[in-house]
N, C-alpha and C positions, 0 to 999 in steps of 0.2 A: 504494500500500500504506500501511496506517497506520502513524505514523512510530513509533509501541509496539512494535509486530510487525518493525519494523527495527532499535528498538533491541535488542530481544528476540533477535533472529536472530545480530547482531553480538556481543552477550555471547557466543552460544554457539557461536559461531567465537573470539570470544577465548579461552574455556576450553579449544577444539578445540585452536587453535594451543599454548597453554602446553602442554596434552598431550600435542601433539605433541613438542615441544622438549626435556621434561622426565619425560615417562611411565617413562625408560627408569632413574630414576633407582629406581623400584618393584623396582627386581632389585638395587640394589646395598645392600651394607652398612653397615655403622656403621664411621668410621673411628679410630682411635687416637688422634686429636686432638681435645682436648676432650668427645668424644661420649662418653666414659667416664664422666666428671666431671658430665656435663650428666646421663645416661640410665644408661647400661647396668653401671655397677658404681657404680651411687649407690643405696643399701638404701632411702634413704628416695621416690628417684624410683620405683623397680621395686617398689616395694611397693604401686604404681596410688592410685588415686585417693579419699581417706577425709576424712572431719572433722579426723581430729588432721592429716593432710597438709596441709589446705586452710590448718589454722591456722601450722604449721611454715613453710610457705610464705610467708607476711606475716609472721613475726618472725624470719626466719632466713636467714641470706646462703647464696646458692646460686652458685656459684663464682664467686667473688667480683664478686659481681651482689646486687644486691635487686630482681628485676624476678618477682614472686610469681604474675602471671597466663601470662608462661612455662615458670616451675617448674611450675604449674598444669596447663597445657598435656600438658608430658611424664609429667606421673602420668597425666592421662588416657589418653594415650596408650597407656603399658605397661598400664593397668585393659584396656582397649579389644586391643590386639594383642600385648599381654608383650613380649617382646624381638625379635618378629619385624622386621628393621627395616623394610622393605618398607614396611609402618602407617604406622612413624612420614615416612620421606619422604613418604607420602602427605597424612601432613597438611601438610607444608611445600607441597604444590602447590596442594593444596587451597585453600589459605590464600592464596599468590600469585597463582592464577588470580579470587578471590576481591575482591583488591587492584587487580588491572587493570583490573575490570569496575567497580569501583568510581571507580576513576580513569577511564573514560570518561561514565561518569555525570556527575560533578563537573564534569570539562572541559565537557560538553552543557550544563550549567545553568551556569556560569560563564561562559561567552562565547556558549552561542548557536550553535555551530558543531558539526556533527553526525560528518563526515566529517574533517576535521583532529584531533576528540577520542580520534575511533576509531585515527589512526593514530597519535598519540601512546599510547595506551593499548596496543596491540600492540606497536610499539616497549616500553615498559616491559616489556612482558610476556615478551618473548623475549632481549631484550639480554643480551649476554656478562658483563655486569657484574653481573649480577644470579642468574649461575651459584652461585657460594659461599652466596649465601643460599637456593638454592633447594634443592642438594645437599646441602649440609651438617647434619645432622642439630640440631648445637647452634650452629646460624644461625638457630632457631625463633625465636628473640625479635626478628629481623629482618623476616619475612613477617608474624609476627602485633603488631608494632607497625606495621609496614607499614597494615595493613588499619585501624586504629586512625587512621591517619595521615588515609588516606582517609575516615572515618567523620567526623572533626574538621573534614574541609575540607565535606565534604558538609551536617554541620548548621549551618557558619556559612554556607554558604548561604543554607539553610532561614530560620537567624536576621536575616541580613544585610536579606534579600528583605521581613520581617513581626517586628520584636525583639518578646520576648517574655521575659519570666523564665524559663519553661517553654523556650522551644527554647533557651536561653541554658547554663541546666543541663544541658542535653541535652549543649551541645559541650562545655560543660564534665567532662563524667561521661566522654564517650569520648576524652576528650583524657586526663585521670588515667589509664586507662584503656591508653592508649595509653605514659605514662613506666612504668605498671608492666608494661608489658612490653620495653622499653629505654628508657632515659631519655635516647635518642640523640633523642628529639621535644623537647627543654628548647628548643627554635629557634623551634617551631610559631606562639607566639604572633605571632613577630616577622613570620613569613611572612602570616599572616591578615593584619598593617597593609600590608603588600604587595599583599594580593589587596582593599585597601579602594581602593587607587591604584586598581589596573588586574586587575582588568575591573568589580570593584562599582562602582568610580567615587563609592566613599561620602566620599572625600575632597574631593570636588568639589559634594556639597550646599547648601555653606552661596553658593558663584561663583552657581551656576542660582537663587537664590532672591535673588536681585541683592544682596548682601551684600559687602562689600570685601574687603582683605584680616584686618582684625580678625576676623572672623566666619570667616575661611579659616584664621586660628589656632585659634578657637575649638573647630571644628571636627576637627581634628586634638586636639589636648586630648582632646577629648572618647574619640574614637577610640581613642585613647593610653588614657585611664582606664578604657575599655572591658574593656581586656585585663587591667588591675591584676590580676584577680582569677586568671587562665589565667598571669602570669607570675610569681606567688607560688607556682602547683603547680609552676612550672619550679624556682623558687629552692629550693622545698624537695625535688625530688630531686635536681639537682646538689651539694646537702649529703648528701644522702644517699650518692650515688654515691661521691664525693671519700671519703667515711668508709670505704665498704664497699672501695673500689677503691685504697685507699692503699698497704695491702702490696703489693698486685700492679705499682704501676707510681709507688712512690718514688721506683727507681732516676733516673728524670729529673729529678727538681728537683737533681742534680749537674751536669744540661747549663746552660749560661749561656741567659739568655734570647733575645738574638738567634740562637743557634744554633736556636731553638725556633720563633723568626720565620720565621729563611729558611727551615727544613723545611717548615712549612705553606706560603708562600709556592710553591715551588717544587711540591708535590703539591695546591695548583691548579690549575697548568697542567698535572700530570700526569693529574690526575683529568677535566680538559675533553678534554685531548686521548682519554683509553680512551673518553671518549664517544663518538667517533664516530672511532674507529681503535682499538680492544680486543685492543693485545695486548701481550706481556709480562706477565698475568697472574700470578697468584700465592698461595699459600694466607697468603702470612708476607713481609712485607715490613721487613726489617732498619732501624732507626733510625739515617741515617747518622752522627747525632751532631754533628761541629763538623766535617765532612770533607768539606762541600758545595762546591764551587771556585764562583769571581763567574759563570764561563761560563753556571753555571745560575741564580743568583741574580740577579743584573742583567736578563738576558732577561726572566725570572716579572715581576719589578718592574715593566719595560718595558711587558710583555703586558697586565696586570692595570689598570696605572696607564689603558693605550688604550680598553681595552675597557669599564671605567668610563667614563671620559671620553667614549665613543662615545656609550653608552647615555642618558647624561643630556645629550649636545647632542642625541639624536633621541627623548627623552620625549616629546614633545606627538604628532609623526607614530606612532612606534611605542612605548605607553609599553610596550609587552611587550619591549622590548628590558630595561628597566632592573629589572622584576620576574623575568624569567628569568635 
């Protein structure tokens, strides 16, 4: 069979399965949390989709977010189905079914492997962890920076494979693109010098063309200046964010900084392990503040310090250990 017609097949089993997973979410409602503020008792969201909204939308914080092409999103939505919420989680699956299949494309042109991208992509697509974004009504700016996300990896691809100005802009437009609709992508650039290691192997250019390690600096340099321009969109929405997001979440610059440390620390290991053990879930998870005991802190250090450590003594055999 032709391997179009397989890739073709398998999107539409990925869509199937989201559907499956996720379909049942078209009967439920809007909940009390957030969804009020995002949608349904916001005059200026439920007023659908206009000029002056499109404009209000880019100069105006929308609880307390600046992310305009989601605000965007939900006016269409109420234009498109008013307050029926059914609509609107449809676009949330929409939009994730949308994202998977775009993450198995990307894997396919990234490495080459047809049937390992596929089950990565299905994984994403159905995982427990990816419930709240998919249900949740004002999680929109989650699946549709999602898709954004995917779109970014997909044109540096494009660009990586044939540079150009033109595809260059391209990752650049859907990568903006992508902060204004969460500016939880401000990382993205950082992951592209990742995807230059392993699997472009664009870092390894200047080695095959018999050049030392000067030219293997170079090179990296280069790589590095590449991104200048994609890590200047980051810097100017995490200002943004910081500004718009400051009342909301002040209260923490009262905690000491290593109390700030070892939380993150410690919900590394929380967050690897829901990877592949998802449970204890949760819609709100409490800030433990300075009330973490060493039981949990020392382990995380332990863990994190190994697993680095592993990954960068088995970079040459598996360098996918040290970019995953």
């Amino acid at each position: 069979m032709n391997r179009r017609w397989i890739t073709v097949g398998v999107a539409v089993l990925l869509a199937a399965l989201t559907w499956v997973v996720f379909g049942q979410t078209l009967r439920h409602d809007f909940v009390n949390y957030d969804d009020q503020r995002y949608v349904y008792q916001n005059t200026k969201i439920t007023g659908g989709l206009s000029a002056a909204g499109i404009v209000w939308a880019f100069t105006h914080v929308h609880s307390e977010n600046w992310h305009p092409l989601t605000t965007i999103s939900h006016m269409l939505d109420c234009q498109l189905y008013g307050l029926k919420a059914g609509g609107h989680h449809f676009t949330n699956l929409l939009l994730h079914a949308i994202g998977a299949i775009l993450l198995l494309l990307t894997l396919q042109r990234l490495t080459g492997t047809f049937w390992r991208s596929a089950f990565v992509a299905a994984v994403f697509a159905i995982h427990p962890l990816h419930v709240e974004s998919v249900a949740w009504v004002a999680e929109r700016k989650d699946v549709l920076s999602g898709v954004f996300f995917m779109l970014t990896l997909l044109a540096y691809v494009h660009y990586a494979r044939a540079p150009s100005f033109g595809r260059y802009f391209a990752v650049a437009l859907v990568f903006a693109c992508g902060l204004m609709s969460k500016p939880m992508l401000v990382t993205l650039p950082f992951v592209l010098l990742l995807l230059d290691y392993w699997p472009l192997s664009r870092s390894k250019e200047s080695e095959s063309a018999g050049r030392k390690s000067a030219g293997a600096r170079s090179t990296m340099i280069k790589l590095f200046a590449e991104k200048v321009p994609l890590i200047l969109l980051s810097a100017g929405s995490s200002i943004v964010t910081f500004l718009v997001q400051r009342p909301a979440v002040g209260w923490t610059e009262q905690l000491p900084i290593p109390s700030r440390i070892n939380n993150a620390l410690v919900s590394y290991i929380a967050y690897i392990g829901q990877m592949f053990w998802p449970i204890k879930l949760a819609a709100f998870y409490p800030h433990p503040e300075n009330r973490l005991p060493p039981w949990q802190i020392i382990p995380a250090i332990t863990m994190l310090a190994g697993f680095s450590a592993l990954s960068i003594a088995l970079r040459k055999k598996h360098p996918y250990l040290l970019v995953g």
